[in-house]
C-alpha positions in Angstrom: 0.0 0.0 0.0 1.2 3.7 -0.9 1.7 5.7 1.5 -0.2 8.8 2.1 0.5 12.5 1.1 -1.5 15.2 1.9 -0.2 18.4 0.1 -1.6 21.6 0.4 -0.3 25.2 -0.7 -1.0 29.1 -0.3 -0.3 31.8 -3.3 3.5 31.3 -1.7 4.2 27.6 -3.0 1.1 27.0 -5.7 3.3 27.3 -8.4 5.3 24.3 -7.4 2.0 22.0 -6.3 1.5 20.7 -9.0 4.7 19.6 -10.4 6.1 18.0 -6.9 2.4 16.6 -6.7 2.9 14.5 -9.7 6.8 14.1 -9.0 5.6 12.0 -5.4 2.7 10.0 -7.5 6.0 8.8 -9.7 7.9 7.7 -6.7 5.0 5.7 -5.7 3.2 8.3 -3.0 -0.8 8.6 -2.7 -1.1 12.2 -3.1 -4.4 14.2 -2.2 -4.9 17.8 -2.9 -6.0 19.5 -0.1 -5.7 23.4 -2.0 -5.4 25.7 -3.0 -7.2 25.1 -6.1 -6.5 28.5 -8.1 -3.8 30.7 -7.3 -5.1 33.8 -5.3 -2.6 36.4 -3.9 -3.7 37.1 -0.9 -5.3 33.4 0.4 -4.8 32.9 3.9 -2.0 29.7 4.5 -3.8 29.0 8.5 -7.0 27.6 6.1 -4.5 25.0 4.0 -2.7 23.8 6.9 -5.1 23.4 9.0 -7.0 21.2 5.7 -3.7 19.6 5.2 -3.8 18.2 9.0 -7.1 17.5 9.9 -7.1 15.3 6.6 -4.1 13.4 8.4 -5.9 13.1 11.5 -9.0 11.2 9.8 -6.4 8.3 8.6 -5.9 5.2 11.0 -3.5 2.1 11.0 -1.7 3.5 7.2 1.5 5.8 7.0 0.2 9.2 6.5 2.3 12.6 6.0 1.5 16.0 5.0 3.3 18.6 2.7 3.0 22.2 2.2 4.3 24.9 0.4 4.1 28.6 1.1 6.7 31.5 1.0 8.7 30.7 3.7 7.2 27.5 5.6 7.2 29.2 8.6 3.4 29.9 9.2 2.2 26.6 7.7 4.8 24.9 10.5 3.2 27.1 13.0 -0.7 26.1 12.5 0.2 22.4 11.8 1.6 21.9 15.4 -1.1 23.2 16.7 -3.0 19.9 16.0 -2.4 16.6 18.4 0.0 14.0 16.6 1.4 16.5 14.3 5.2 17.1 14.2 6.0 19.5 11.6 9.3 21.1 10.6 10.5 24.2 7.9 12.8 22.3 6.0 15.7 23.5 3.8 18.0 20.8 3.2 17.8 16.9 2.2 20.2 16.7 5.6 17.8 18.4 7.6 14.7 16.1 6.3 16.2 12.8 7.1 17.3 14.3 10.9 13.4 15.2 11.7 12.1 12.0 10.4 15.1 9.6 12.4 15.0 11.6 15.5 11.5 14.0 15.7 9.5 11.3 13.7 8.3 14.7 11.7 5.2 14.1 9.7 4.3 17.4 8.3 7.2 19.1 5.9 6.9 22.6 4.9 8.8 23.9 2.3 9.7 27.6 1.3 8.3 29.1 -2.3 10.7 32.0 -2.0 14.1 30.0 -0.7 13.9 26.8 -2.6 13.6 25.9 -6.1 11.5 22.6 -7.5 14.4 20.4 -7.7 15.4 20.8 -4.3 12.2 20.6 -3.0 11.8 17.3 -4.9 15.0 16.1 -3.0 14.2 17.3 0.2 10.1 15.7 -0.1 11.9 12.4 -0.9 14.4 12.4 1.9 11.6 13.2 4.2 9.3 10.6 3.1 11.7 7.6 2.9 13.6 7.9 6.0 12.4 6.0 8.7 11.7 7.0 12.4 15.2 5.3 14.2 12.7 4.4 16.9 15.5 4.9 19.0 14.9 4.8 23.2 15.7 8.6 23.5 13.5 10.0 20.2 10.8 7.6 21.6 11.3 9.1 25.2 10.7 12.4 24.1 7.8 12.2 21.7 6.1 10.9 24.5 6.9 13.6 26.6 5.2 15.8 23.4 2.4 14.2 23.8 2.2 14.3 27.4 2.3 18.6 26.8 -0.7 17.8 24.4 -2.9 16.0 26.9 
C-alpha cells in the first residue's frame, strides 16, 4: 500500500504543487490535494494547513504525511503543530529532512516558495518521506513527553 501525502499550498508555494504533486505520484506516494485550487494572492495559509492536518488526522493504522508549500514555511509549521500527533518542521535541506524524520518522527514538511527551487524541494520531499523513524529509546522518550504537553 502507498503511503499517504497530503499536500496543500497558499499563493507562496502554488506554483510548485502541481509539479512536486505529480513528482511524489511517480515515486509511488498517494497524493491528495487539499488546496489551494486557483492561485489567489492574498489566500490565507492557516486555512491550507489546518485542511492539510485535519485530513491526516482522519487516517488510522496506514502511513500518513502532510506537505506544504508557502513563502517561507514558517506559518504553515506554525498552525500544523497546533493539531495533536502532528510534528512539523521548515525544511531546507535533504540533511535536515532525514534528521526530523530519524529523530522527531516529523510528519508534516513545509517547504519555502521563496528560498527553494523545484528540484530541491523534490530532494528534500523524498528524503523526508523515505527515511524512517530510528525508533531509538531517547527519540521515543521524548515524543512521548510531546504528547504528554498535548494531553
Amino acid at each position: 500500500m502507498p503511503t499517504n501525502v497530503f499536500i496543500g499550498a497558499d499563493h507562496g508555494g502554488f506554483v510548485f504543487k502541481g509539479e512536486l504533486t505529480a513528482f511524489l505520484i511517480e515515486n509511488g506516494f498517494s497524493v491528495t490535494d487539499c488546496g489551494a485550487d486557483a492561485f489567489v494572492a492574498d489566500d490565507d495559509y492557516p486555512v491550507i494547513a489546518a485542511r492539510v492536518a485535519r485530513k491526516m488526522l482522519e487516517v488510522e493504522n496506514q502511513p500518513v504525511f502532510g506537505v506544504l508549500l508557502c513563502r517561507s514555511g514558517a506559518g504553515m509549521t506554525i498552525v500544523s503543530n497546533r493539531f495533536p500527533d502532528i510534528r512539523a518542521v521548515d525544511v531546507f535541506s535533504e540533511q535536515q529532512a532525514k534528521h526530523a524524520r530519524e529523530h522527531n518522527n516529523a510528519n508534516v514538511l513545509a517547504l519555502s516558495g521563496d528560498w527553494l527551487n523545484l528540484e530541491e524541494m523534490k530532494k528534500i520531499a523524498l528524503a523526508f518521506l523515505q527515511t524512517p523513524f530510528s525508533g531509538e529509546e531517547r527519540h521515543l522518550r521524548r515524543l512521548k513527553q510531546l504528547s504528554e504537553l498535548e494531553a
